[in-house]
C-alpha positions in Angstrom: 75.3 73.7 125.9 73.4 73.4 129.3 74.3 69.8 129.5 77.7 71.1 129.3 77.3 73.7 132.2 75.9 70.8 134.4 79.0 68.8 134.0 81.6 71.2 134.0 79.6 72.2 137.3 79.9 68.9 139.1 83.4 68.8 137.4 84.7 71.0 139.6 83.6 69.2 142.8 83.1 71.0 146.2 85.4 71.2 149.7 84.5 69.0 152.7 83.4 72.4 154.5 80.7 72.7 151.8 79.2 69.3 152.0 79.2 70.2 156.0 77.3 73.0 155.4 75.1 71.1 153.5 74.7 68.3 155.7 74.4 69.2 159.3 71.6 71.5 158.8 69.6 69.0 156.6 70.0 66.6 158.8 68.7 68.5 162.3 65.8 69.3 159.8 65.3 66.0 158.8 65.1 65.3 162.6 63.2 67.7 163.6 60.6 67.3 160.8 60.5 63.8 159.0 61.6 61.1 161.4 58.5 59.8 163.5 58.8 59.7 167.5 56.3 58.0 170.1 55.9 60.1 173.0 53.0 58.4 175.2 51.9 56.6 172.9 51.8 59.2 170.3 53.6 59.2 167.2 54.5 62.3 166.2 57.8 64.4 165.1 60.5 66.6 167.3 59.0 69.7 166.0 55.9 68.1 167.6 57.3 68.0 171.0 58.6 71.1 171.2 55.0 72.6 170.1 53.5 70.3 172.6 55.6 71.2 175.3 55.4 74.9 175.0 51.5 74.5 174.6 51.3 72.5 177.7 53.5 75.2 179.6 51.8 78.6 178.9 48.1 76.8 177.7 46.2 79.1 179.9 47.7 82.1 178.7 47.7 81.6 174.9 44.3 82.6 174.4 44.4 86.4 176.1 48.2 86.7 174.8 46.6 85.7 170.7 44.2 88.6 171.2 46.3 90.9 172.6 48.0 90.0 169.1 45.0 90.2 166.8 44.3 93.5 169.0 48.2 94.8 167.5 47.4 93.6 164.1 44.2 96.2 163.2 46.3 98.9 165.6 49.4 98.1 163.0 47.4 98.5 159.9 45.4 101.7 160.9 48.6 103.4 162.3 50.7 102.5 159.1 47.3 103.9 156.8 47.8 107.0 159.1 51.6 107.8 158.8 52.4 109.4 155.6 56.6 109.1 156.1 58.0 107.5 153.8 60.5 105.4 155.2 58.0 103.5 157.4 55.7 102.7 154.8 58.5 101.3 152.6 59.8 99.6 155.4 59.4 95.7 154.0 59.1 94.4 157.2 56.4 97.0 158.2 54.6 96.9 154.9 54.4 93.7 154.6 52.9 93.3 157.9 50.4 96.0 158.3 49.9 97.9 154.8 46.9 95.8 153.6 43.8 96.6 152.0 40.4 97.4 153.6 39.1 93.7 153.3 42.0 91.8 155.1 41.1 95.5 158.0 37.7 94.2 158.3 38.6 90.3 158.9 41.2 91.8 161.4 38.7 93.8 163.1 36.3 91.1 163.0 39.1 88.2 164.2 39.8 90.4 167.4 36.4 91.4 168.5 35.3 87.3 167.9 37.9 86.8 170.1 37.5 89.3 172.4 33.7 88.2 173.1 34.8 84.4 173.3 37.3 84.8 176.0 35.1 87.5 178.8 31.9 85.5 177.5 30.2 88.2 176.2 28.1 89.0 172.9 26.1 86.6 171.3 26.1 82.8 171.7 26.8 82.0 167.9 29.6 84.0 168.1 31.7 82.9 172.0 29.4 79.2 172.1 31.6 76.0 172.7 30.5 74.7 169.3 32.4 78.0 167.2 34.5 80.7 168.8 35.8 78.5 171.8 36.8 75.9 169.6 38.6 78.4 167.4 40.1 80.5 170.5 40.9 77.9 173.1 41.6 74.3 170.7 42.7 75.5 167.4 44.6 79.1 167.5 47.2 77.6 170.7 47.6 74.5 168.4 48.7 77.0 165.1 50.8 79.6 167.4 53.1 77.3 168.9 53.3 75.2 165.6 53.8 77.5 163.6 56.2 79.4 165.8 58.4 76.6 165.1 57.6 75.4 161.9 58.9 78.8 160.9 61.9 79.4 162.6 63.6 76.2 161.3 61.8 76.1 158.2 65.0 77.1 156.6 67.1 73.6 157.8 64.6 72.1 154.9 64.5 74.9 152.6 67.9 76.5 152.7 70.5 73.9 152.7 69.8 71.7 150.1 67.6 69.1 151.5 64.4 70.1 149.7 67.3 69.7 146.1 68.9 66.6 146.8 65.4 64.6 147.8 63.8 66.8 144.5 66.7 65.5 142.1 66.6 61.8 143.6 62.8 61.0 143.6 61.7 62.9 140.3 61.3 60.0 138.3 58.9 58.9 141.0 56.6 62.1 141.5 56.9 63.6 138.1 55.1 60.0 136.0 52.8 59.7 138.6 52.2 63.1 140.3 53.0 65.7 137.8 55.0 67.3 140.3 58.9 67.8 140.8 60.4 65.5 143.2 60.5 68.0 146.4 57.0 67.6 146.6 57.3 64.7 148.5 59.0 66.3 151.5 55.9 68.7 151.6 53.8 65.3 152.2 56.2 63.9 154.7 56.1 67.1 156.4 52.6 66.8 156.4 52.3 63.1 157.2 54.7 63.4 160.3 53.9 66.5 161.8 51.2 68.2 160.5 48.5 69.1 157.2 49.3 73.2 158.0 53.0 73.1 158.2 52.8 71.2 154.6 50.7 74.2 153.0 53.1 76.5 154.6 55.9 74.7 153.1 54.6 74.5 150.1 53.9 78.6 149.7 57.2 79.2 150.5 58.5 77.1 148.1 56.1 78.8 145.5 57.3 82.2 146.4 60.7 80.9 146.0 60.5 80.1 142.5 60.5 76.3 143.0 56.7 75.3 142.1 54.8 76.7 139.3 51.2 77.7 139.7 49.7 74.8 139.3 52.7 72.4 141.2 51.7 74.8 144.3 48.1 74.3 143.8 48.5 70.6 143.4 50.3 70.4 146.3 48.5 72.3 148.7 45.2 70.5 147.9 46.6 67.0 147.2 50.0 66.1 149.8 49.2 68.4 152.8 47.8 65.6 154.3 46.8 65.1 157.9 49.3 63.7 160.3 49.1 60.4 162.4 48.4 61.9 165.4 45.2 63.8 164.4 44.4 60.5 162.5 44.3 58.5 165.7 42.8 61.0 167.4 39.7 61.0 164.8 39.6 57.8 164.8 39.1 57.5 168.6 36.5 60.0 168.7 34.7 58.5 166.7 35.3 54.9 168.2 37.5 52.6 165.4 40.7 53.2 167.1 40.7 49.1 167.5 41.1 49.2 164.0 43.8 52.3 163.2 45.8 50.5 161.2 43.1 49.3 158.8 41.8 52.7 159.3 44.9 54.6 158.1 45.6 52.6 155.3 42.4 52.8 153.9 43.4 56.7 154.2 46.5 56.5 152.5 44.8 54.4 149.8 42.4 57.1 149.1 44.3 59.7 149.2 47.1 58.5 147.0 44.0 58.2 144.6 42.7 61.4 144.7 46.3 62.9 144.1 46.6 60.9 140.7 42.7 61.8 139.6 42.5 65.0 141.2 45.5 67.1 139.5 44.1 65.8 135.9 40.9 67.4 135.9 39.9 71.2 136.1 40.5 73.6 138.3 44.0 72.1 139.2 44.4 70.8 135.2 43.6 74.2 134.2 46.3 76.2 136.5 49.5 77.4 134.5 52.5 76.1 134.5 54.4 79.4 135.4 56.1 80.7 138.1 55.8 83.2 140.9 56.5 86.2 138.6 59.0 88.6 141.5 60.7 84.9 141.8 60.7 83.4 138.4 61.7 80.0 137.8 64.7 78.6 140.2 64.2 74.9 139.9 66.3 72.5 137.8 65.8 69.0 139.0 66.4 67.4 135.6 69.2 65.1 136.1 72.3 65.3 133.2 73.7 62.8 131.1 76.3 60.4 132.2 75.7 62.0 136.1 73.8 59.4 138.5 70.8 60.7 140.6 72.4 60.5 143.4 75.5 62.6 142.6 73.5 65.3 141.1 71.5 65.7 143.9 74.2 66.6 146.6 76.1 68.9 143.9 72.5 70.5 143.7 72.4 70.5 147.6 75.7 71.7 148.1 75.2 74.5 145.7 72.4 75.7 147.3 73.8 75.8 151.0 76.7 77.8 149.4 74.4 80.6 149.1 74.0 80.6 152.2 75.9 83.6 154.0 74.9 84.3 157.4 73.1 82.7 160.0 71.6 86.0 160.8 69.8 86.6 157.2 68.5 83.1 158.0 67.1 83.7 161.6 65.5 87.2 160.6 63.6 85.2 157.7 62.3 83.0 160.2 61.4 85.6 162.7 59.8 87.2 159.7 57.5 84.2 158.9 56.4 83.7 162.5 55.0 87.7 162.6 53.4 87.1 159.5 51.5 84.2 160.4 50.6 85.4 163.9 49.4 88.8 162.6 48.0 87.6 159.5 47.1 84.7 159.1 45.6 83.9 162.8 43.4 86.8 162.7 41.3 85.6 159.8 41.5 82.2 161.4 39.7 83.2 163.8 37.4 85.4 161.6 36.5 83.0 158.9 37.2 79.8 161.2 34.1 81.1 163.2 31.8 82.3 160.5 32.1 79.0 159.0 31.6 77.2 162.5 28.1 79.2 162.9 27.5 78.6 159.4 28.1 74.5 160.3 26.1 74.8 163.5 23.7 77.1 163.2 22.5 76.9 159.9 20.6 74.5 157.7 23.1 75.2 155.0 25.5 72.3 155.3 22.1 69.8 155.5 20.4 71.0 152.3 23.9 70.7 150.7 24.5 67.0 151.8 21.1 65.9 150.5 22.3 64.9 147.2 24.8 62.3 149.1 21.9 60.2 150.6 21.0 58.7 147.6 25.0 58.2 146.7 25.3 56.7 149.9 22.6 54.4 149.5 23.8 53.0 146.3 27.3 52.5 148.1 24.9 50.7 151.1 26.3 52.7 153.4 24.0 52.5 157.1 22.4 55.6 158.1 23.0 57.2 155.0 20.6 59.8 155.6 22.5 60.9 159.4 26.2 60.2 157.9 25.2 62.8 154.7 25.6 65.8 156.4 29.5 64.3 157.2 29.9 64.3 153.9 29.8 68.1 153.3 30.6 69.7 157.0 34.3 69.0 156.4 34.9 72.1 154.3 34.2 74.2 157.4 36.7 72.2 159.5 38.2 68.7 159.4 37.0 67.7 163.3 32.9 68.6 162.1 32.8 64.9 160.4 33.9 63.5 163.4 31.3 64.9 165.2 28.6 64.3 163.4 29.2 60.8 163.2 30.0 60.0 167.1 26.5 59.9 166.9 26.2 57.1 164.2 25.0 53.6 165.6 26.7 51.8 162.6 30.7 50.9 162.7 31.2 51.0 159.2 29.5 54.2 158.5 32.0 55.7 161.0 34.5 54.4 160.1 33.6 55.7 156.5 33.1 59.1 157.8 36.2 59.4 159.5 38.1 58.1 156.1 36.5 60.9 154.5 37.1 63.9 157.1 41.0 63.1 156.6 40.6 62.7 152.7 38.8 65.9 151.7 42.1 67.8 153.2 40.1 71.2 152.0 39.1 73.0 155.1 38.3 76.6 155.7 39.2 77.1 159.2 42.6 76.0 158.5 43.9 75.1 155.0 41.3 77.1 153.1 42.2 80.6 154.6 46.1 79.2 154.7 45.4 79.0 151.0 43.0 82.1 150.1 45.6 84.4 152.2 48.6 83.5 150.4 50.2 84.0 146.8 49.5 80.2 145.3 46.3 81.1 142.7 43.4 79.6 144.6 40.0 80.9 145.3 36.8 80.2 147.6 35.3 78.4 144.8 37.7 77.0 143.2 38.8 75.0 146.8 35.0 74.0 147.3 35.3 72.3 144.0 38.1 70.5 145.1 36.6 69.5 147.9 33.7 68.1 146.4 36.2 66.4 143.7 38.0 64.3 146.5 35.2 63.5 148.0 33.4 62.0 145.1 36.6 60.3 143.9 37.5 58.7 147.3 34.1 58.4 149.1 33.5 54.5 146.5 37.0 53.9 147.4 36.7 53.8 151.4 32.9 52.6 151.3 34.4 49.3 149.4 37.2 49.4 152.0 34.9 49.6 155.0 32.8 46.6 153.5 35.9 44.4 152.5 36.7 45.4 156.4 33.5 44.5 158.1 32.4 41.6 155.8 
C-alpha cells in the first residue's frame, strides 16, 4: 500500500514553479556552503567570506559587544524568573531564550563575569591569561558569532528546500552499508569539510529536532562527520611546521577519520543509542527509494515536495533570526564558561599529564619520537582542538608532529566547542559519554596515522 502512495505521488508530477522553488534556493545554498573557494590562498567556502569579512570589519569591537550579550542573557533569564504574566512566559520566543533552569543561570553568570575580567584585565590570571580567557574572548567567540550568524540565517537554503532530500534519497545506498546513517548525512560532513566542524554539529541538531535523524543517527553524526575544515587543517599544520607536506598531511586525516566513522558507530556508547526519534518531532524521514522509480527521480519529487511546504519567506527568515539569538545567548555564554574552565584545567593543572601517561608506553610500541613530550597531545585535545598543536610546536621530531597534528583533527571531540555544542542541545549525549568517544577515536586512529607518518618519512 505505501509503495502504492509513493507512485501515485510521483505519478502526479509537479509544475515548473515547484521545481523552481526547489532549485534556486538549493542551489545559492549549495554555493554558499558546499563549493570550495581560494581566497589568498585559502580554501574555504562563501559562507566563509562573508564571516571573514564581517570579522575583519568590526574585530575590535566583537569582544565588548559578546559581553554586553552574555551581560543580556543572565538579565533575560532573572527578569523572565521574576515576571509572573502569563503571556511573557509562554511567549516561545521568550521562553525558549531565557526560561532555563538554575544550572544553565550559573554558566551564564559565570560566562559574563570570565568575560568581563578578560577584557578590563582584571581578576585572577587563570581566569583573563592569554593561555584561557583571551583565547576564548578575543580568538574563538568572534570566530563562532559571525559564523554562526550566518550559518543560521541561511541554514534554511539546505534544510528547507529539498537539498538535504534529494542528496539523502540519492546517496543512501552509499552511507547507509557503510555508515549506518541515511544519506543526508553526508551534506552534514561537507558542511563540515568546507566550511566548518561547528556549523556541521549545528546542522546536524537541527536536523534531529526536525524529525530527520534518530538518536543515535544524531549522535553518530555529531561525533563522527563534523569534521574540521581545510582551512583550520592548514592552519594546524603550519603551526606546527608540516605545511610542506599538507597534502600528505590531510589525507592521512581523511584516512583516519573515514576509519573511525566505520569502527566508532559499532561499538558502545554510539551502538547503544536508540534508534528513535526526537519525540515533539517524531519521525519525518523516508529516504527509501520505491520500486520501478530511479534514485534520481525520487529524490527531486522528495525535494520538490518539501519546498512546497514552504509558505512564506517570512516564517523562514524569523526561524533564522531565531537560531542566531539562540546561539548568541545560549550557547556562547557557556563557551565561554566551560571553554575557560577547561583551558585552566589544560594549563594550569597536572590533570591532562597524569591522564596521558598511559599513552607513552602506546606510543613507544608505535616508535613514535618523544613519546613521553607528544603524550600529553594525545589527551589535551578534549579541552580544545588548537591545545595539540601547541604542545607539539615544541617537539624536535617531524614525524611526531606531524602525528600530533593528525590526531588533534581526528579526535573531533572538543569541549570548548563541539562538546558544549553537544551537551547544550537535544541529541542524547553526555560529559562522559563524549570523553569515551574521544578516547575511542583516538585509540582507533592514533596506529592508523603513526603507520602513515612512517610510510611518509621512511
Amino acid at each position: 500500500m505505501e509503495a502504492e502512495k509513493k507512485q501515485e505521488h510521483v505519478a502526479q508530477g509537479y509544475t515548473s514553479g515547484q521545481l523552481i522553488k526547489f532549485l534556486v534556493p538549493s542551489v545559492i545554498g549549495i554555493l554558499l556552503f558546499l563549493v570550495p573557494v581560494s581566497v589568498d590562498g585559502t580554501v574555504t567556502i562563501g559562507l566563509g567570506i562573508m564571516a571573514d569579512g564581517l570579522q575583519a570589519a568590526i574585530s575590535e569591537q566583537i569582544p565588548l559587544f559578546m559581553t554586553i550579550v552574555l551581560w543580556l542573557s543572565v538579565f533575560g533569564a532573572f527578569v523572565i524568573k521574576a515576571i509572573n504574566n502569563p503571556s511573557i512566559r509562554n511567549h516561545k520566543f521568550l521562553s525558549s531564550l531565557f526560561d532555563i533552569g538554575a544550572l544553565w543561570i550559573i554558566l551564564r553568570i559565570l560566562g559574563a563575569v570570565f568575560a568581563t575580567l578578560t577584557l578590563v584585565g582584571a581578576g585572577p590570571e587563570i581566569i583573563s591569561s592569554e593561555l584561557t580567557g583571551q583565547v576564548v574572548l578575543f580568538d574563538l567567540i568572534p570566530v563562532l558569532m559571525v559564523w554562526f550568524l550566518f550559518a543560521s540565517l541561511f541554514m534554511p537554503l539546505l534544510l528547507e528546500f529539498g537539498l538535504m532530500d534529494f542528496i539523502g534519497t540519492v546517496v543512501r545506498k552509499v552511507m547507509q552499508p557503510l555508515f549506518k546513517l541515511p544519506g543526508r548525512s553526508s551534506v552534514d560532513a561537507l558542511a563540515s569539510w568546507m566550511g566548518s566542524g561547528t556549523v556541521g554539529v549545528l546542522l546536524t541538531t537541527q536536523q534531529y529536532e526536525g524529525g530527520y535523524y534518530s538518536k543515535r543517527e544524531a549522535a553518530v553524526v555529531a561525533t563522527n562527520f563534523s569534521i574540521a575544515s581545510i582551512a583550520f587543517s592548514l592552519v594546524i599544520a603550519r603551526f606546527i611546521g608540516i605545511d610542506h607536506m599538507f597534502v600528505q598531511f590531510y589525507f592521512t586525516v581523511a584516512v583516519c577519520g573515514i576509519v573511525a566513522a566505520v569502527i566508532c558507530p559499532r561499538i558502545p556508547p554510539l551502538s547503544r543509542k536508540k534508534n528513535t526519534y526526537y519525540e515533539p518531532a517524531g519521525k519525518q524521514i523516508d529516504e527509501v527509494v520505491p520500486a520501478g522509480i530511479s534514485s534520481f527521480r525520487w529524490g527531486v519529487d522528495q525535494a520538490v515536495k518539501k519546498a512546497d511546504q514552504v509558505k512564506s519567506a517570512k516564517d523562514v527568515i524569523s526561524r533564522g533570526v531565531f537560531n542566531v539569538a539562540d546561539i548568541w545567548l545560549g550557547l556562547i555564554p557557556l563557551v565561554m564558561a566551560l571553554g575557560t574552565i577547561a583551558l585552566i584545567i589544560a594549563e594550569f593543572t597536572p590533570i591532562f599529564t597524569y591522564l596521558s601517561y598511559p599513552f607513552i608506553p602506546l606510543l613507544t610500541l608505535l616508535q613514535i619520537p618523544e613519546a613521553a613530550e607528544a603524550a600529553p597531545a594525545m589527551i589535551v585535545g578534549f579541552a580544545d582542538m588548537f591545545l595539540p598543536a601547541v604542545v607539539g610546536a615544541g617537539i624536535e621530531s617531524e614525524l611526531t608532529r606531524f602525528v600530533i597534528g593528525v590526531m588533534s583533527l581526528t579526535q573531533l571531540v572538543y569541549m570548548s566547542e563541539i562538546g558544549i555544542l553537544l551537551i547544550k542541545s537535544k541529541i542524547p549525549l553526555n560529559l562522559f559519554e563524549l570523553f569515551v568517544i574521544f578516547l575511542q577515536r583516538t585509540i582507533v586512529t592514533l596506529p592508523i596515522a603513526a603507520l602513515m607518518a612512517h610510510l611518509l618519512f621512511f
